[in-house]
Structures are given as C-alpha cells and as structure tokens.
matplotlib code that plots the C-alpha trace (Angstrom):
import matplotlib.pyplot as plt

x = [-59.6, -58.4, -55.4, -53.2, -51.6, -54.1, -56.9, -56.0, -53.0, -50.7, -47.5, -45.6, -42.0, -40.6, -42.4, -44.7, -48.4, -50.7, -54.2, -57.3, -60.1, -62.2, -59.6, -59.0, -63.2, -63.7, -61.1, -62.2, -65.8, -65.6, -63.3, -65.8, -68.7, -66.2, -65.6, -62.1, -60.1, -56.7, -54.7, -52.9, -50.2, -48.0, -45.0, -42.2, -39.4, -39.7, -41.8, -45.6, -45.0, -43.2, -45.3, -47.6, -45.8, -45.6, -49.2, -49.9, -47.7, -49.3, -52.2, -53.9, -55.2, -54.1, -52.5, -49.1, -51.2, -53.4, -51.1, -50.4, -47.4, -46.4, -43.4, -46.4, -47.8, -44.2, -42.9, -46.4, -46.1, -42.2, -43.0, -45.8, -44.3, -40.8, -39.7, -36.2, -34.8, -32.6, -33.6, -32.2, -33.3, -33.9, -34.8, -34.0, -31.9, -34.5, -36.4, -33.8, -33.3, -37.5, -37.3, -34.4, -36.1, -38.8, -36.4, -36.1, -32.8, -30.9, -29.2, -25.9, -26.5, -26.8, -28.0, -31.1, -34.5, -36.6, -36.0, -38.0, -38.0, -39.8, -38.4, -34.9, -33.0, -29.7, -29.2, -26.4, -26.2, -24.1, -26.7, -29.6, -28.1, -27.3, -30.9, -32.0, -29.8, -31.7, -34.5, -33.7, -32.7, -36.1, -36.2, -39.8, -39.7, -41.8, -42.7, -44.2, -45.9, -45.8, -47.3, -45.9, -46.4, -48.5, -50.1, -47.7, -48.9, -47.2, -48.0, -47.2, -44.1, -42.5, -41.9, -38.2, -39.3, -41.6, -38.0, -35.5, -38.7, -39.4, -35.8, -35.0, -38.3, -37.2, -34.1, -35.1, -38.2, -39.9, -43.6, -43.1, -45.8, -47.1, -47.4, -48.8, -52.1, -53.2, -52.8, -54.3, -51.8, -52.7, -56.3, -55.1, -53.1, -56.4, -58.4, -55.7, -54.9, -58.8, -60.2, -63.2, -63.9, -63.1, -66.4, -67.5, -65.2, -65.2, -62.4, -61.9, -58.8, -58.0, -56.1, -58.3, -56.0, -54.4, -57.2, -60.6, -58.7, -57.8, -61.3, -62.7, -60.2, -61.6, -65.1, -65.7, -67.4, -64.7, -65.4, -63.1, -62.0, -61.4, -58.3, -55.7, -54.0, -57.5, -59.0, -59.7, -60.3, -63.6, -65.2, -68.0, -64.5, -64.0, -65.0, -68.2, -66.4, -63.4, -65.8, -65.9, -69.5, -68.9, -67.5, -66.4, -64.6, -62.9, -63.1, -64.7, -68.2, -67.9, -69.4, -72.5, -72.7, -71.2]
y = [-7.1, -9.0, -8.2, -11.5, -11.0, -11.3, -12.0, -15.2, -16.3, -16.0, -16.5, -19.2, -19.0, -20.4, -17.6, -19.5, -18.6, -20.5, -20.0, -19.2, -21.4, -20.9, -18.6, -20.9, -21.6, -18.4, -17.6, -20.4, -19.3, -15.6, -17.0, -19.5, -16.7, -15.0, -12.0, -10.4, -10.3, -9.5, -9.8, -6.2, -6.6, -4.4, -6.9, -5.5, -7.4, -9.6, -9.6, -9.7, -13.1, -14.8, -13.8, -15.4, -18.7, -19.2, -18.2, -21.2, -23.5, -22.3, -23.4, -20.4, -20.5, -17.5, -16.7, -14.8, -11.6, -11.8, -10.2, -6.5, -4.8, -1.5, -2.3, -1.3, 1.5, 2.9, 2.0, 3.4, 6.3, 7.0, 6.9, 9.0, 12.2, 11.5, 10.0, 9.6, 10.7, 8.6, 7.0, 6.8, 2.9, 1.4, -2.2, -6.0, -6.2, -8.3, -5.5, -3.0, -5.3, -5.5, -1.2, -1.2, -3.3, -1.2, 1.8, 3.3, 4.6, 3.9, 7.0, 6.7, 9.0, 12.6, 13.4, 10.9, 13.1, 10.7, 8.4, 5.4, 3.0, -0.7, -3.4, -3.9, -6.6, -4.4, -0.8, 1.7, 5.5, 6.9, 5.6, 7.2, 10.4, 10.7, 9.9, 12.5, 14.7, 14.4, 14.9, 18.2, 19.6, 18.2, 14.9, 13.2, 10.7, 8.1, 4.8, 1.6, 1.7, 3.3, 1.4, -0.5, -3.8, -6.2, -9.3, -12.5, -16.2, -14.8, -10.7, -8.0, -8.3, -5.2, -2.7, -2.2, -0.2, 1.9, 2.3, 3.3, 6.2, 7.3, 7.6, 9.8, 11.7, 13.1, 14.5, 16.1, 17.3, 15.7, 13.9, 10.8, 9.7, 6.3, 4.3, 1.2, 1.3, 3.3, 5.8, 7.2, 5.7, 2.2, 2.9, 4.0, 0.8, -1.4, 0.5, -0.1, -4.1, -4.5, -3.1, -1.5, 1.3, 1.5, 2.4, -1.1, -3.0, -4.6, -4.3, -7.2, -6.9, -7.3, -3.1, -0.1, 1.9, 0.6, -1.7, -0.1, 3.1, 2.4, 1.1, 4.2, 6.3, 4.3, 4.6, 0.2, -1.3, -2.6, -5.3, -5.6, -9.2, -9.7, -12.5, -10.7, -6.6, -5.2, -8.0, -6.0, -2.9, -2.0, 0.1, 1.9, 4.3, 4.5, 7.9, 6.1, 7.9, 5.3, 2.8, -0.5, -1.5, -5.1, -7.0, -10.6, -13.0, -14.9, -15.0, -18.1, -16.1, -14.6, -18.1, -17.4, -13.9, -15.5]
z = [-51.1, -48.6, -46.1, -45.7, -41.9, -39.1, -41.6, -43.8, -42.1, -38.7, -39.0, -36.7, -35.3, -38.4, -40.8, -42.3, -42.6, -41.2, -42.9, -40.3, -40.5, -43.4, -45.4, -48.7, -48.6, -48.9, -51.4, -53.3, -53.5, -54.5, -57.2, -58.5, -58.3, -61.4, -58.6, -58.6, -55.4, -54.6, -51.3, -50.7, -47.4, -46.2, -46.5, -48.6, -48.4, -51.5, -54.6, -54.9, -56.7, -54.3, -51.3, -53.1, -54.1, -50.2, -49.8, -52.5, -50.3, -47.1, -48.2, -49.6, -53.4, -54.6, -58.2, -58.7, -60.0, -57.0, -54.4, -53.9, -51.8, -51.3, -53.5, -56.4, -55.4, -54.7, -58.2, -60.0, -57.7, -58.7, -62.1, -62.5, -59.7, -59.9, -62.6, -63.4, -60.2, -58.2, -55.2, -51.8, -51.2, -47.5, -49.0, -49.4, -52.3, -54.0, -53.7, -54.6, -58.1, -58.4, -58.1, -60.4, -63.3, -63.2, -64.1, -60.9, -60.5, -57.7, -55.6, -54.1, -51.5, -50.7, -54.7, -53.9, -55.2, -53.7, -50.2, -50.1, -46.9, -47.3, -45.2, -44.3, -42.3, -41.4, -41.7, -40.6, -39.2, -42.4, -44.3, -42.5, -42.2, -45.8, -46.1, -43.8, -45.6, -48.6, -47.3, -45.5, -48.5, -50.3, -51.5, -50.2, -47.7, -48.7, -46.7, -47.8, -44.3, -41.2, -38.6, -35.6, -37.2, -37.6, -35.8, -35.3, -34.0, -30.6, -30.7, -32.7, -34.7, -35.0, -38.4, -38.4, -41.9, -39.6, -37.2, -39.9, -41.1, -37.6, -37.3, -40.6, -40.0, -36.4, -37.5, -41.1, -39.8, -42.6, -42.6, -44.3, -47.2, -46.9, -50.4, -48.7, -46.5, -45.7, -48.5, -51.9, -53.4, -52.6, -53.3, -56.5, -57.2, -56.6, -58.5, -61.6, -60.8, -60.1, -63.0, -60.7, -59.1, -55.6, -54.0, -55.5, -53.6, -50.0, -47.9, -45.1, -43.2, -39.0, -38.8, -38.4, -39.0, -41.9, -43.8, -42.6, -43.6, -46.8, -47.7, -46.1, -48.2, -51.5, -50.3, -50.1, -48.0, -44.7, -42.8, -39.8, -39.0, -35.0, -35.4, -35.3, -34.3, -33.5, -32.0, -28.6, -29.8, -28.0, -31.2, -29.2, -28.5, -31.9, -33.8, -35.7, -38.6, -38.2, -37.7, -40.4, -41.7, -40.5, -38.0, -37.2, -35.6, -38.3, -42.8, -42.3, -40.8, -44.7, -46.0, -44.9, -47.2, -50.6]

ax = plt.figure().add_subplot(projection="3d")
ax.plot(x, y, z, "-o")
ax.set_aspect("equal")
plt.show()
C-alpha cells in the first residue's frame, strides 16, 4: 500500500501531481511481479475513481480500483454500525451524491444520527452548530482524517476537513473517530479491497503518524519515505515503538528490493 501525497506525487500550484522519481517504475514492477497494491490517501473530496483518472494523467499507472479514500471506509463503516441513520454531511457534493448512492441517508440537520466531516471547500456557523448539536445529544463524530494536512510542492497544505472537526469537537465535547488513516477502519478497508491479510502487507508512505500508523495498527511492514511531511523528522526521538522498519529517501530506492 502505497500513500499517493508526499510519496508518489507533489502537487504543484495548479493541483496537479507531479510523480517523484522512480514512482511509475516501481508501480509498474510490483504490478508485473502479479503483487497487489493499492494507493490509500487521505483526499476526500471527489471519488476514488477520479483521483485516480488524474493519477493516470499525471503520469502514474494506476487502475480505477487501485485507489482508496476515506470516502470507503466511512461508507463500509456507516453500513455495518449505523445503518439507516441519516447523516449530518460536511462534504463536496460529489461526495455527498457518492455517500448517497451508496444508501447513506442524508440528515437535514439536528435529527443527524451520525456527523461525518471529509473535505469541504465552504462551510457556515448554522451548519456547524447544528452539527455540534447532534453530536451533544449523541450522534458520533466521525472524520475522514484528522491531521493538519499533508505535504504540498511548497509546504504543508492545510486540512480545512481537520478545521471544521476541531471546530465541532471543541464545543460538543466530543472525540472525533477517524475513518481514514490512521484508523481500524481503514486497516479494515485494505484488508477487504486487498484480499490479504494485513500483517502480509507493506506499508510505504512519507506521515508517521498517519501511514506508519496505520501499517503498525495492521501489523505490515512500514517503510517511511523521507520526500515529503516527515522528511526532517529526526527518528532517534521517536518512541522505537512509533518507529517504521525502513527508511528512505525517495520510492525510487524500492527498485533495488523488487
């Protein structure tokens, strides 16, 4: 399992991903040795399939059922603990129609048994208090991720998901429950798309906290690639608990291990 951000790809000013040296080599070999993969990002704010129709156009050669988002996990998750219940929705509306086809009912506000918060481009106060609302009086708060963001051509480029959570969570009192990575759910979701149990798998991605985690929280192998949020992370400070089994500077070094 690869992570896409910061791993295979930085994204430029104009959004699109620009693949890191050796990322389609690599891709291309583990394909042709009859290995599964499967990209998992935290990006929520269109379909699985289309993030990776740009991936394909990018440069990366990846297949429409090759890429995972929380969107997944969250619908899986929804089904299977709160099925039926409508859902307070903080999404795009593609999203919102992807959530909906898969029979996830849509709340209109305060009735909401569930809030879930992906990405959104433009939010308002009403809205977020009804949400918080809800969830004061017990509907989960459940987030497709909750970390500051993730690694840009130029920085870090900022979570507004993680905002409008942090935001509802302060004022409810509430701990929100993750559905991307790093959670059980996700680890859940690869083990289903996959086909393979988790501790069989390897785990490359450029976020402790969010990629070594989740391959720590499936028991894979994790092998942290230094291009892009954790790049400087000096890991002798690191708990050796927390720590990946690998590291290197860039996917390409993974051409010498296929």
């Amino acid at each position: 399992m690869f992570d896409v951000d910061g791993t295979l790809v930085h994204r430029g000013p104009d959004g699109r991903g620009r693949p890191q040296p050796g990322a389609p080599e690599v891709l291309e070999r583990i394909r042709a040795s009859g290995r599964p993969l499967v990209l998992f990002t935290n990006g929520s704010h269109v379909s699985s399939e289309r993030i990776a129709r740009g991936l394909q156009e990018d440069g990366l050669p990846i297949g429409e059922r090759e890429v995972l988002t929380p969107v997944e996990s969250a619908i899986t998750y929804l089904r299977r603990y709160h099925r039926d219940r409508p859902v307070l929705m903080f999404v795009t509306e593609a999203i919102r129609e992807r959530l909906q086809r898969a029979g996830i009912p849509a709340a209109r506000g305060e009735e909401a048994g569930a809030v879930f918060v992906a990405h959104i481009d433009q939010t308002d106060f009403d809205e977020m208090e009804r949400a918080a609302r809800a969830v004061r009086r017990g509907a989960p708060l459940l987030a497709g991720s909750y970390v500051p963001g993730y690694a840009g051509a130029n920085g870090i480029i900022f979570s507004r998901g993680a905002m409008v959570t942090a935001a509802i969570a302060k004022v409810s009192g509430a701990r929100p429950k993750v559905l991307g990575k790093p959670s059980r759910a996700a680890v859940a979701e690869l083990r289903a798309r996959l086909g393979l149990p988790t501790e069989r798998l390897a785990v490359i991605g450029d976020d402790l906290g969010m990629d070594i985690r989740l391959g720590q929280m499936g028991g894979s192998r994790t092998v942290l690639v230094r291009s892009g949020i954790s790049g400087q992370v000096e890991l002798h400070r690191i708990p050796e608990r927390r720590r990946p089994d690998a590291v290197i500077d860039g996917v390409a070094e993974l051409l010498e291990w296929l």
